[in-house]
FITI-967424 format. One record per residue: x, y, z of N, C-alpha, C in turn. Coordinates in steps of 0.02 Angstrom, whole numbers, plus 50000, padded with zeros to 5 digits. Layout:
FITI-967424
XYZXYZXYZ/...
END
This chain:
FITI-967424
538685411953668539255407953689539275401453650/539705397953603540075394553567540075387953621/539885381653615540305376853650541045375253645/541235375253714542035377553718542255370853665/542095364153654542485359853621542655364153534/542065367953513542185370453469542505376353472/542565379653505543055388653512543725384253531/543825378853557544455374853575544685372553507/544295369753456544615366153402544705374053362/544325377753331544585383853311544915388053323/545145387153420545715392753421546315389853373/546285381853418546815377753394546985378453319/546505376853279546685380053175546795386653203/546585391153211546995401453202547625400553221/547625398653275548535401353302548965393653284/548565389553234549375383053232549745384753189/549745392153155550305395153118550745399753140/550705401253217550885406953249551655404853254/552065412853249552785410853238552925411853290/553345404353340553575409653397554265412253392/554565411753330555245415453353555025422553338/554395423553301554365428653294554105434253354/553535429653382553555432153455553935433453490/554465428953498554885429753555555495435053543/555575436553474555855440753463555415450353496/554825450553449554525456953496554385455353551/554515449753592554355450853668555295454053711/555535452253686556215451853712556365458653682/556305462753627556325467653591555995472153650/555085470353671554885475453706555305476453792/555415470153796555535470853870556475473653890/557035473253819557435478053834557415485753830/556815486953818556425494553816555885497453841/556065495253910555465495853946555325504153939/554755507053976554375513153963554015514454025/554185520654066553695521554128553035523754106/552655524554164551825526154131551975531654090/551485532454071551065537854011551855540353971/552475537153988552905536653938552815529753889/552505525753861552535521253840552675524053771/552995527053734552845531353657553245526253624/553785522453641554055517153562553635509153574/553325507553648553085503553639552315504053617/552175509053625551205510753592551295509353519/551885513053489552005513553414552305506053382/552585501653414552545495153400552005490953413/551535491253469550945487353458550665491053392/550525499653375550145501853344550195499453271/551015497353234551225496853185550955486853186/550955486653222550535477153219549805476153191/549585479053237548775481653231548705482853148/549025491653119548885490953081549065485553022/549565484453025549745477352968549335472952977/549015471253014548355463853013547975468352995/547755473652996547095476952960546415481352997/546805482053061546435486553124546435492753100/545865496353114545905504453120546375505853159/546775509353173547075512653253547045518653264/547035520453320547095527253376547425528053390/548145532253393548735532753447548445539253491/548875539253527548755547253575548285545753605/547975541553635547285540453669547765540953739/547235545053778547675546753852548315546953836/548435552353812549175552453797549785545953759/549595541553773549835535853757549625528453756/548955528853752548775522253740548595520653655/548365513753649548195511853579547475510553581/547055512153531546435506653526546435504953445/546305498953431546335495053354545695493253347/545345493053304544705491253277544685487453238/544355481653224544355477853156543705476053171/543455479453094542635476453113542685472353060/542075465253066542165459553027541335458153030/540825461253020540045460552992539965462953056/539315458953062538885458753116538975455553169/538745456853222539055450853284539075456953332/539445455053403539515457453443540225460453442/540535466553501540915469153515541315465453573/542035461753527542265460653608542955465053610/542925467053675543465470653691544125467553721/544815466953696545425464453730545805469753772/546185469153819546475474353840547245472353863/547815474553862548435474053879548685480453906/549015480253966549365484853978550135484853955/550425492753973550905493453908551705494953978/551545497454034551985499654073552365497054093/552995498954109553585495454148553555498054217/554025497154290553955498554341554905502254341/554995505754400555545509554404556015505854461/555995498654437556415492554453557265490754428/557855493454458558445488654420558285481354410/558325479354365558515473254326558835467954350/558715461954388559395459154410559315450054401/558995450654329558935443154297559505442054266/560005445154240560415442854191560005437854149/559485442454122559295439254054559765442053992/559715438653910560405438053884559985446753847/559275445053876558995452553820558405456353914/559085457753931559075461454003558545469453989/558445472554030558475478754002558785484553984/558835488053940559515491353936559455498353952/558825500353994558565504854025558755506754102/559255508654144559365509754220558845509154240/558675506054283558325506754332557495507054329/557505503954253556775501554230556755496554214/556435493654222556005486554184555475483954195/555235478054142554615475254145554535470654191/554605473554260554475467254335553845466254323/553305467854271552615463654303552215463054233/552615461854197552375456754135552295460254077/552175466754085551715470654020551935469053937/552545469653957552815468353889552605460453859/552485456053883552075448553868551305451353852/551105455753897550445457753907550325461453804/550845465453801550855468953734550895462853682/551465460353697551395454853642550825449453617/550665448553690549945441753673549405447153645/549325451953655548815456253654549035459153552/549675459853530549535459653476549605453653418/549755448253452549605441153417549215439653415/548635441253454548025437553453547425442153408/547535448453404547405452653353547545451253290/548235448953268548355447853185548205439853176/547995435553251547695430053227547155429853212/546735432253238546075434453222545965436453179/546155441253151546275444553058546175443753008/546935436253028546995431552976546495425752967/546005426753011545435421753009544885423653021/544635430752975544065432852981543515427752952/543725425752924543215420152897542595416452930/543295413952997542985409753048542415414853077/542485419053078542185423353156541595429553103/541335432853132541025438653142540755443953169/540765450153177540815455053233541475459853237/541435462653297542065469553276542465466853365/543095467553334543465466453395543795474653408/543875474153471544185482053476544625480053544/545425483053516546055480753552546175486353602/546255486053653546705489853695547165491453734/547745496753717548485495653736548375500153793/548115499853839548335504853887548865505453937/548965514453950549695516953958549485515854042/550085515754082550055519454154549555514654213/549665509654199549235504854244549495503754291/550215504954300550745504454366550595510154403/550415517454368550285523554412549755522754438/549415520554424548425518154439547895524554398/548145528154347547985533254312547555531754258/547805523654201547985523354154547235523254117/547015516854147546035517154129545735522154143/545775524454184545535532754197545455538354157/546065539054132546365542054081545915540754003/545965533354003545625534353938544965534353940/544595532653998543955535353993543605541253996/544135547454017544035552454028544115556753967/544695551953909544615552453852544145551153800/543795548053816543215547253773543135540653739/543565535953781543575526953738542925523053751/542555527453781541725523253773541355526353741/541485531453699541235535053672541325535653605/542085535153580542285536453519542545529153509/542585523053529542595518053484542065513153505/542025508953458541295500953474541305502253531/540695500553576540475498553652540695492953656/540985488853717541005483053709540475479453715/540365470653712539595468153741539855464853788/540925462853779541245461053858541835461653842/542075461953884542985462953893543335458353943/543855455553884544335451853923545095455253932/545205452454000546145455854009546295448054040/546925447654045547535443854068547995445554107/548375441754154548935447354187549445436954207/550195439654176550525432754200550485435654254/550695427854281550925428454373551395423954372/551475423054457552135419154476551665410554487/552125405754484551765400154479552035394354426/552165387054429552405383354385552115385554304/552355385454265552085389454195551755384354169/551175385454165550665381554110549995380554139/549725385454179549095385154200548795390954203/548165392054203547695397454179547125399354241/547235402354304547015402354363546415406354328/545805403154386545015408154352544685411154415/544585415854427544105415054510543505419654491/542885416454487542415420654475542215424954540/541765429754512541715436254552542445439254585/542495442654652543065448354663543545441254664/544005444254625544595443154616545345447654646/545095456254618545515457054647545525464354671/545855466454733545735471254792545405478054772/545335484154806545275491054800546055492554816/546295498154797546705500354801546775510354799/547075510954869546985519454886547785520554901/547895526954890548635527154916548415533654969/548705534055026548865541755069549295542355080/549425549255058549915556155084549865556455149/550365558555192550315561655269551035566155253/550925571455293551415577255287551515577055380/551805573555431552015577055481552265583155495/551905587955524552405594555547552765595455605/553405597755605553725597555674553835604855666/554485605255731554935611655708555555609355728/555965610655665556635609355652557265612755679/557755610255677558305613355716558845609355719/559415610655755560085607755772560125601755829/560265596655799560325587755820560535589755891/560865594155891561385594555981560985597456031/560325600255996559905604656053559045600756023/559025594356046558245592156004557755595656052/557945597156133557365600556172557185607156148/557615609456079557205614656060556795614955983/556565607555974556305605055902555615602155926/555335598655878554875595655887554925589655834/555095584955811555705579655782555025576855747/554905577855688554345573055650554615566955629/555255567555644555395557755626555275556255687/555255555755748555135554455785554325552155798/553955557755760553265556955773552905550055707/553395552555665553105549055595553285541055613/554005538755635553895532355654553505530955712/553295534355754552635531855798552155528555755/552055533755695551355533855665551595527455623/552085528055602552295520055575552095513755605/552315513655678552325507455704551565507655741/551375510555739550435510955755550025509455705/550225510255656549875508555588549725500955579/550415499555608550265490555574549725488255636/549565491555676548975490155730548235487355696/548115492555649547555492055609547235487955611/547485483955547547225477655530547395471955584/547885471755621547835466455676547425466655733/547305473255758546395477155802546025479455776/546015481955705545385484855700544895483555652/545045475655633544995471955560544625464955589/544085462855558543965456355610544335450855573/544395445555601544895440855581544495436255495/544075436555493543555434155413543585441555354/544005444655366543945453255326544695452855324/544765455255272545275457455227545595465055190/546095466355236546375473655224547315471255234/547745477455183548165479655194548475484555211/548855487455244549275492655254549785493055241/550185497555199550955496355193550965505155198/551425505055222552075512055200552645510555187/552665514155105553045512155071553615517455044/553275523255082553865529055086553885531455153/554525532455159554665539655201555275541655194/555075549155203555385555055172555425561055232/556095560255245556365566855308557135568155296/557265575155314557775577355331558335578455274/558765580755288559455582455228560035581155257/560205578155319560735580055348560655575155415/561295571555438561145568255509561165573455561/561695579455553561495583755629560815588655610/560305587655576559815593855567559055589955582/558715591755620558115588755648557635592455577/557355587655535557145591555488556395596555531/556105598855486555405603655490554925599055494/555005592255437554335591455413554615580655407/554255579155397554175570855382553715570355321/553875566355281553265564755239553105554755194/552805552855216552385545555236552035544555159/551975539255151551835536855087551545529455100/550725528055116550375523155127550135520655065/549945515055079549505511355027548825505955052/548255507755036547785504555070547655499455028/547365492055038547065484154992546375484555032/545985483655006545355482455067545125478755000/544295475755022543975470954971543285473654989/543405477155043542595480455056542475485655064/541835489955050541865496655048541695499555123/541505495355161541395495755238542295494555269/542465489955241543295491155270543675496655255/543455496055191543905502555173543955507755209/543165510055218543265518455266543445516055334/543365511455361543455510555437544425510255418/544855508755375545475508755370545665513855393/545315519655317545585524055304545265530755374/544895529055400544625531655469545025531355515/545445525955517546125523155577546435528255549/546825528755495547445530455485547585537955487/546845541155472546845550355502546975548355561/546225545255623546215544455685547245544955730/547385538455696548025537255722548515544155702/548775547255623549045552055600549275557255664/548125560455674548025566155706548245564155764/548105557955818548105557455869549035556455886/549445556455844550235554055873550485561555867/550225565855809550775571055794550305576455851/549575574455885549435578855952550065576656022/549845570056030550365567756088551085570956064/551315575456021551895576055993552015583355999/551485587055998551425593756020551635596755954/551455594355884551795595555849551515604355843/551545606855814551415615555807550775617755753/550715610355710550215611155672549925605755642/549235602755634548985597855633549375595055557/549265590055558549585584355477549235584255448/549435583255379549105583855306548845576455296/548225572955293548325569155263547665568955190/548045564755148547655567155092547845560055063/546905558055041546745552055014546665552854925/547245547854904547125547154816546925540454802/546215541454782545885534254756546165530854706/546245526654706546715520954656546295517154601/546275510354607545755506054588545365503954614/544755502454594544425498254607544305490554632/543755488454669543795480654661543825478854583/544025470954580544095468054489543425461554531/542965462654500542415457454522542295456454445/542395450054419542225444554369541255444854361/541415443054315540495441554310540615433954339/540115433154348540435424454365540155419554325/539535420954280539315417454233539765416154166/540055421454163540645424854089541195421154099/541495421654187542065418154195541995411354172/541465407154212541445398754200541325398554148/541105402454088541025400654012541765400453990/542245404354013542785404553982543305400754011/543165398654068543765394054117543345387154073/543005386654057542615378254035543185378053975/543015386153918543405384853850544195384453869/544475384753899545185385653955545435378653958/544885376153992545265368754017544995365653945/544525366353903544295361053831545195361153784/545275369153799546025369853772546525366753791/546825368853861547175365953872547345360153921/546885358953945546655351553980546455355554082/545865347854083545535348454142545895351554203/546665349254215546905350654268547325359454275/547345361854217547525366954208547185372854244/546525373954259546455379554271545825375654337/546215382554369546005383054430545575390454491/545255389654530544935395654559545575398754592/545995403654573546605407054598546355409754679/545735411554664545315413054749545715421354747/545235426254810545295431854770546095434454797/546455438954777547055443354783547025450954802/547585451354844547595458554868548005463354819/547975461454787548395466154713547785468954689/547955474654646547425480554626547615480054533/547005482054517547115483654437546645487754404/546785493154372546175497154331546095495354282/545865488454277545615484554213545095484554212/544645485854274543715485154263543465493454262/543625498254251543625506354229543385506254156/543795503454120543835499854049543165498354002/542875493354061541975489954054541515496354054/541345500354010540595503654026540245499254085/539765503254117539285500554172538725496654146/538815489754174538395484354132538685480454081/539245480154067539655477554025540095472154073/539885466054069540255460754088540945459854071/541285456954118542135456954093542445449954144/543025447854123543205442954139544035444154136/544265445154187545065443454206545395436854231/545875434154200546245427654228547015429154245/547255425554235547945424154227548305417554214/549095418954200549185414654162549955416054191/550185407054240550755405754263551195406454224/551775408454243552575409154206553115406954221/553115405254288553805402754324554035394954304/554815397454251554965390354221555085384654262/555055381054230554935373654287555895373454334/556295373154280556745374754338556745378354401/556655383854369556605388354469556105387354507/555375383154475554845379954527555215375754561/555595369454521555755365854565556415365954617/556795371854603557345372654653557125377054706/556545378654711556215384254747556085376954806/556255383154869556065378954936555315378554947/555255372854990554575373355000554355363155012/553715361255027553485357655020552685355954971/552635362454997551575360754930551715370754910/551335369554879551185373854826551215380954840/551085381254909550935388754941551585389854961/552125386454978552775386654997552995388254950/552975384154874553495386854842553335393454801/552575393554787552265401954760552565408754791/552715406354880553075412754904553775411454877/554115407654869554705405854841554895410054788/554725409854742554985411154672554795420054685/555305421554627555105428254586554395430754564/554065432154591553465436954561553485443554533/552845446354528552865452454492553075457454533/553325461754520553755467754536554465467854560/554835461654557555355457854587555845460154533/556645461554548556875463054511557165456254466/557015450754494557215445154456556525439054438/556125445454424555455442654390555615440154312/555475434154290555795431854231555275424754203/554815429154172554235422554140554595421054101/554445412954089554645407354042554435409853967/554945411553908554485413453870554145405353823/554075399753843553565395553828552955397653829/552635403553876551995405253881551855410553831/552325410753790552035415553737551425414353697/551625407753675551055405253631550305405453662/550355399653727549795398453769549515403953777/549835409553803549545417253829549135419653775/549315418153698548915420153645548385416053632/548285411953651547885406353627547515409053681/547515410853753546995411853799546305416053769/546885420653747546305425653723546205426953651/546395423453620546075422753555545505417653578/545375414453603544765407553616544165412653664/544525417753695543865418653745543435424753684/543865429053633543565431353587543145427953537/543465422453530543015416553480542485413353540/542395414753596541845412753618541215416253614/541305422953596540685426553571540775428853500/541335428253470541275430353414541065424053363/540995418953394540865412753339540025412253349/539775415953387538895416653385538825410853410/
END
């Protein structure tokens, strides 16, 4: 590790040539073209065509659609960058002037910034092999919105077939006045599970329900019992979510469908919460569609998501120190941990330290017309990620590159 005053004065020489119209042009380029998971194919092939022009090896087709870039530069260590590449299946409703021109897709949660800082800070680095030594190895991964995407490429062989890392950094903007660099060592951020439930009834004609067995009927029980959970069965110092975020019945107002089908999402931070959640939510399932007489027990079926994102915490404070040497003391702060999920730590081989931050976006206008009195008021205020009028400042283009070009020059400068 580099003393941050020095990885601070050298980021500062790499990127004081960085173009931002040129950025802001491929950021605005990627984000009227957004791409659902493991569809990312014109945006993989524009990070890929970056990469190679600064002088990276590249990979396309990795899990179907991710990138990895290589640039080895002597001896030294392996650091690994990572950006995700996905859009979400969001209408658009920023009236930005470079909107998306995709129905009912767009980049509500940054990726396309995520692509761009992720290949600026690659051809800055490049251009200043001089400074540095060691092999950097880039990664575009696809499908991080499905919770597939790291998965995917490890199952592909990306710890295998390119450099090991010795650590890996990711980034993710958020919502928040733009110009600060939140750090929280260790868990940062949630587990994440989704469950299936299939209610069975028996179906029939709206005018005769005493001869049905009505799974909407049963399924909103199981709805409004659910949010029980965490308010009884969670102690008040522990941390869990529940949402259902689908449901799915019927074809018709006079036809009592057959069947119901429920679409949960579990946040826990512990692996003792977790099963006691996911223990409720059969418990409750089985126990509403019995009181229901339904004709045949419910499906429910658990799909593991992500992981906790737990920081090294030694790695973090090395890089929140070079953070604030950059961009000053008051800038970065312990964000403290989040119930949002990410398969960014899948990525890390086991034993491989890694370090996630983020990096505020919300332009100072809509901070300050946003209601509120202190800080936590107006953070619920504004547009965040997945919002259809999610809209980072592109001022953070630059900064966002500079984050992680400095935390690579913190091990790559020996």
């Amino acid at each position: 590790m580099s003393e941050p005053a020095v990885v601070a004065r050298l980021t500062r020489e790499i990127t004081s040539g960085l173009d931002s119209a040129d950025l802001e042009g491929f950021y605005q380029d990627l984000h009227r073209h957004p791409e659902l998971s493991f569809q990312e194919h014109r945006t993989a092939a524009k990070l890929a065509l970056r990469l190679r022009a600064a002088g990276c090896t590249v990979t396309e087709g990795v899990a179907r659609t991710g990138v990895v870039g290589v640039l080895s530069n002597g001896d030294g260590p392996v650091v690994g960058l990572r950006g995700d590449m996905d859009a979400l299946p969001v209408r658009e409703a920023t009236g930005l002037p470079y909107a998306s021109a995709v129905d009912g897709v767009m980049h509500a949660c940054g990726h396309d910034l995520h692509v761009t800082w992720l290949a600026a800070a690659a051809e800055a680095l490049a251009a200043a092999r001089a400074l540095w030594s060691g092999t950097l190895v880039v990664v575009g991964q696809p499908a991080e919105e499905a919770g597939g995407g790291a998965a995917a490429m490890v199952a592909d062989g990306i710890h295998a077939r390119f450099p090991r890392p010795d650590v890996l950094f990711g980034q993710h903007v958020a919502p928040g006045l733009a110009g600060f660099y939140p750090h929280t060592p260790g868990l940062t951020l949630s587990a994440s599970d989704d469950v299936d439930v299939v209610v069975h009834g028996v179906g029939g004609h709206g005018s005769r329900p005493e001869s049905t067995v009505d799974p909407v009927v049963t399924a909103s029980y199981v709805v409004t019992r659910l949010q029980t959970v965490v308010a009884r069965e969670i102690a008040a110092g522990e941390s869990a979510v529940v949402t259902v975020g689908r449901f799915h019945a019927g074809t018709n107002s006079n036809i009592i469908p057959a069947e119901a089908r429920l679409g949960v999402n579990v946040r826990t931070q512990d692996t003792g919460v977790r099963e006691r959640v996911l223990t409720a939510i059969r418990r409750i399932v089985e126990g509403e569609c019995a009181a229901a007489g339904c004709p045949v027990p419910p499906e429910v079926t658990v799909r593991a998501g992500c992981p906790t994102t737990v920081n090294d915490a030694a790695l973090d404070a090395e890089i929140a120190a070079v953070h604030r040497e950059l961009f000053g003391e008051a800038t970065v702060f312990d964000f403290g941990r989040a119930m949002g999920s990410e398969d960014f730590s899948l990525l890390a081989p086991a034993g491989v330290p890694y370090d996630y931050w983020y990096v505020t976006s919300t332009p100072a206008p809509v901070w300050d017309a946003a209601p509120g009195e202190d800080l936590r008021e107006k953070f619920a205020a504004v547009p965040g990620n997945h919002s259809a009028l999610f809209a980072p400042d592109p001022s953070v283009l630059v900064p966002g590159v500079r984050t992680l070009v400095s935390a690579a020059l913190s091990r790559l400068t020996g």
